[in-house]
C-alpha positions as CSV (number, residue, x, y, z in Angstrom):
1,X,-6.0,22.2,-25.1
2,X,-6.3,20.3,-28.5
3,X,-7.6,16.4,-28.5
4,X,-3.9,14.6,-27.8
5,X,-6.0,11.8,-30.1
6,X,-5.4,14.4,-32.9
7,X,-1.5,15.2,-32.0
8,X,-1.0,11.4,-32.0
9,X,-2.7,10.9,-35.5
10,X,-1.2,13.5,-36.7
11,X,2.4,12.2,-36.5
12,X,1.1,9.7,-39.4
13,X,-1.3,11.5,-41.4
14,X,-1.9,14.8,-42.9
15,X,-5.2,16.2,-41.3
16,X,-7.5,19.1,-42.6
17,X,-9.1,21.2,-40.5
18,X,-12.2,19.3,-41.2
19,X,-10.6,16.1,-40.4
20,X,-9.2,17.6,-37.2
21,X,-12.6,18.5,-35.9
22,X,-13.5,15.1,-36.6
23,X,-11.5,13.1,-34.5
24,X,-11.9,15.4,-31.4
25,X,-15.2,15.3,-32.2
26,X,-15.4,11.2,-32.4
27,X,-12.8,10.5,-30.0
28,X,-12.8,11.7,-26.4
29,X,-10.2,11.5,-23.9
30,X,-11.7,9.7,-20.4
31,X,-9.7,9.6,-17.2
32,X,-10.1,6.5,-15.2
33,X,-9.3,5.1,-11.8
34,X,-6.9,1.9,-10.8
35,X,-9.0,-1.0,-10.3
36,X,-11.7,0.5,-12.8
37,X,-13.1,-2.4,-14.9
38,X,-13.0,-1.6,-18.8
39,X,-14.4,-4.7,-20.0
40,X,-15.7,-7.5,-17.9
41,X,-16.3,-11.4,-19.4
42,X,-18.9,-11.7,-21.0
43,X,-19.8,-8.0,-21.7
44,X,-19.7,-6.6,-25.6
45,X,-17.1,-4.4,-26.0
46,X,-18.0,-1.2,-27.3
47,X,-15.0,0.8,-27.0
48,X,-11.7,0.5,-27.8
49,X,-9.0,2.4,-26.3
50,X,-5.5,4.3,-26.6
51,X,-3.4,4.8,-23.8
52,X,-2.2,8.2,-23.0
53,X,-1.1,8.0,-19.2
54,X,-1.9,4.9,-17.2
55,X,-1.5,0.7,-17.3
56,X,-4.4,-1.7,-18.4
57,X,-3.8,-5.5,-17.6
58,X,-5.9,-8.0,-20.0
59,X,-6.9,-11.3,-18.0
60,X,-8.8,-14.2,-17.9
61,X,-10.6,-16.1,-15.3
62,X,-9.8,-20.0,-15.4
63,X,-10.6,-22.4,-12.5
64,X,-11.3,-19.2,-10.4
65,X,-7.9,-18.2,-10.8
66,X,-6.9,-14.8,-12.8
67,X,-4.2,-15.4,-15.4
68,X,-3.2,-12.4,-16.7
69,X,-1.8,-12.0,-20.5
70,X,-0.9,-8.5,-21.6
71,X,-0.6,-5.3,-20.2
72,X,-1.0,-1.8,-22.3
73,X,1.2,1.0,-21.5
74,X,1.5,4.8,-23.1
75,X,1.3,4.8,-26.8
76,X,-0.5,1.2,-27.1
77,X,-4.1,0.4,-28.4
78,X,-6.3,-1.8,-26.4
79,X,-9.0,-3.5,-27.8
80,X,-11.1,-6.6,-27.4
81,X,-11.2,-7.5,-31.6
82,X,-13.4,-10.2,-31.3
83,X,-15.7,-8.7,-29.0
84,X,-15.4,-5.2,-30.7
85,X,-15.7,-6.3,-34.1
86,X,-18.1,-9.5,-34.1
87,X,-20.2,-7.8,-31.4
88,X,-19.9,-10.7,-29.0
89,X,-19.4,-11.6,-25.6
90,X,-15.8,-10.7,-24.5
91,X,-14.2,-14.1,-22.7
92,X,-11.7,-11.6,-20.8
93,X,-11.1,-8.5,-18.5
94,X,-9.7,-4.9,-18.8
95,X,-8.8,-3.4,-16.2
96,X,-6.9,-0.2,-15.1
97,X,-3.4,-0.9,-12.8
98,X,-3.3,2.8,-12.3
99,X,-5.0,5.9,-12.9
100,X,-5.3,6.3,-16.5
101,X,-6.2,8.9,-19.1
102,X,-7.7,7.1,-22.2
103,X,-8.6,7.7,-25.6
104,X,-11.6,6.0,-26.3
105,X,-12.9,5.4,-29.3
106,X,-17.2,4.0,-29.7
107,X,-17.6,1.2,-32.2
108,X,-20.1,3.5,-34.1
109,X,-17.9,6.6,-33.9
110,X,-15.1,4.8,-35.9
111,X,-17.1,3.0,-38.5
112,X,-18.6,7.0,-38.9
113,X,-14.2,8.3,-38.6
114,X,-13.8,5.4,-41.2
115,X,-16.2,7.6,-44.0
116,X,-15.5,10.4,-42.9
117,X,-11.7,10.4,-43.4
118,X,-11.1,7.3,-45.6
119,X,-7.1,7.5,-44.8
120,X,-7.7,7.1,-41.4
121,X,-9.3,3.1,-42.1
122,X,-6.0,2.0,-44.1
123,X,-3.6,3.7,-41.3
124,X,-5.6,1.5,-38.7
125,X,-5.4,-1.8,-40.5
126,X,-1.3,-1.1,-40.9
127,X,-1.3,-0.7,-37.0
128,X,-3.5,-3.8,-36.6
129,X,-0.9,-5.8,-38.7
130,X,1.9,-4.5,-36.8
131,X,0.0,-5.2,-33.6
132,X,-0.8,-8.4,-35.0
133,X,3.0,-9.5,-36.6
134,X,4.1,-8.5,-32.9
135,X,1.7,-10.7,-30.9
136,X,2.5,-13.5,-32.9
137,X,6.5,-13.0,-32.3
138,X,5.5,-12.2,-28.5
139,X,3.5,-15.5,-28.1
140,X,6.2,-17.7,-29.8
141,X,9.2,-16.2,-27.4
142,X,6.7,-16.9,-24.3
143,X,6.1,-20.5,-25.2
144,X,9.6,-21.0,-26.6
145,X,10.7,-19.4,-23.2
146,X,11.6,-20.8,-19.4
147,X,9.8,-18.7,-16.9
148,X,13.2,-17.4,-16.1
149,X,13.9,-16.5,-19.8
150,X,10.6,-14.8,-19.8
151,X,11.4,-13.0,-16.9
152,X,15.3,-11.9,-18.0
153,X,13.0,-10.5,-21.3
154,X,10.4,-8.7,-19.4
155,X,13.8,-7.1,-18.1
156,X,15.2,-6.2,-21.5
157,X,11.8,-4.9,-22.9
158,X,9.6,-4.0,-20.0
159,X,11.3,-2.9,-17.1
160,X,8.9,-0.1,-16.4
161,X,6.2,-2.9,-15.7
162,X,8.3,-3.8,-12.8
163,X,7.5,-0.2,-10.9
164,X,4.2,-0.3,-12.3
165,X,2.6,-3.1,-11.4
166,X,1.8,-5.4,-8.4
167,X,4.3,-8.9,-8.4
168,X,1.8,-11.7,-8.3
169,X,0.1,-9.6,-11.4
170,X,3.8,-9.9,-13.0
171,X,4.2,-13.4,-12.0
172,X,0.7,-14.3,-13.8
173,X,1.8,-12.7,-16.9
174,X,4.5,-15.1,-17.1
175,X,2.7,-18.3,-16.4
176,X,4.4,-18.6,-12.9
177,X,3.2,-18.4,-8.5
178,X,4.6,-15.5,-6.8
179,X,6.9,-17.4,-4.8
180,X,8.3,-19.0,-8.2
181,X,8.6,-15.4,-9.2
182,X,10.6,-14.8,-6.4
183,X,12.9,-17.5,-6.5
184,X,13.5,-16.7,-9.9
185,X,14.5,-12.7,-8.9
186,X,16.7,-14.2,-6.1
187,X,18.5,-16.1,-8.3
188,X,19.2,-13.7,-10.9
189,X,19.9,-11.7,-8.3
190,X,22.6,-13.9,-7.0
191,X,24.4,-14.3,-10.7
């Protein structure tokens, strides 16, 4: 079965046969369980991932309390930049909301993908910008937004999260208690 890695890349750049080997070579796809911890607080991150089949939820421990801030579906990167790229002490969690089948990709590996196939650095800094130019335009909208804007916009652009992944993890993602969460289905509900 060929690396899905190297189907994915594919799509956006021509690859030799060369170049081919070298991604499946560098890049291995890992399956992992729900509930397994990708990156805990305070850990280096030394991967980064790509999401083939599965959730990740990104969160942070404040006060004891998890507040969680992204989620990563199929056909998303995950990464902990700061951690990954400064080679410092992550301030955050990964962790898997389902079984998931990964794509992970060694610090050293990629800085060894970046000379061996030069293109393959410039295509990653265009999907760091677009990953970047779409944080930014997600951050505004969330605090810009009521929590029941944020949730009528999780409908609109998320609505698989809503199968996917346990309500009080949902209501933490948009800065709100479970039974605010609910109040806030019940009354959309209602409408």
């Amino acid at each position: 079965m060929e690396n899905e890695i190297v189907t994915l890349i594919s799509r956006y750049l021509e690859l030799t046969s060369e170049e081919t080997f070298a991604f499946a070579e560098c890049i291995p796809i890992k399956t992992f369980k729900k509930g397994d911890i990708l990156l805990r607080e305070g850990q280096v991150s030394r991967d980064s991932y790509f999401v083939i089949k599965g959730c990740i939820r990104k969160y942070y421990i404040i006060d004891g309390e998890e507040r969680t801030t992204e989620f990563y579906v199929e056909d998303e990167s995950v990464a902990s930049l700061q951690s990954y790229k400064n080679r410092t002490p992550a301030n955050h969690y990964f962790e898997c909301v389902e079984d998931c089948r990964l794509a992970v990709l060694n610090y050293d590996k990629e800085q060894e993908l970046f000379k061996r196939v030069p293109k393959y650095e410039a295509l990653c800094r265009m999907s760091m910008e677009n990953d970047f130019g779409e944080q930014q335009e997600a951050l505004a909208k969330f605090i810009t937004s009521s929590p029941e804007e944020r949730y009528k916009n999780l409908l609109e652009t998320r609505p698989d999260l809503l199968q996917r992944v346990p309500q009080y993890h949902l209501a933490s993602y948009l800065g709100v208690k479970p039974e605010s969460l609910s109040r806030i289905r019940k009354r959309i509900a209602d409408k």
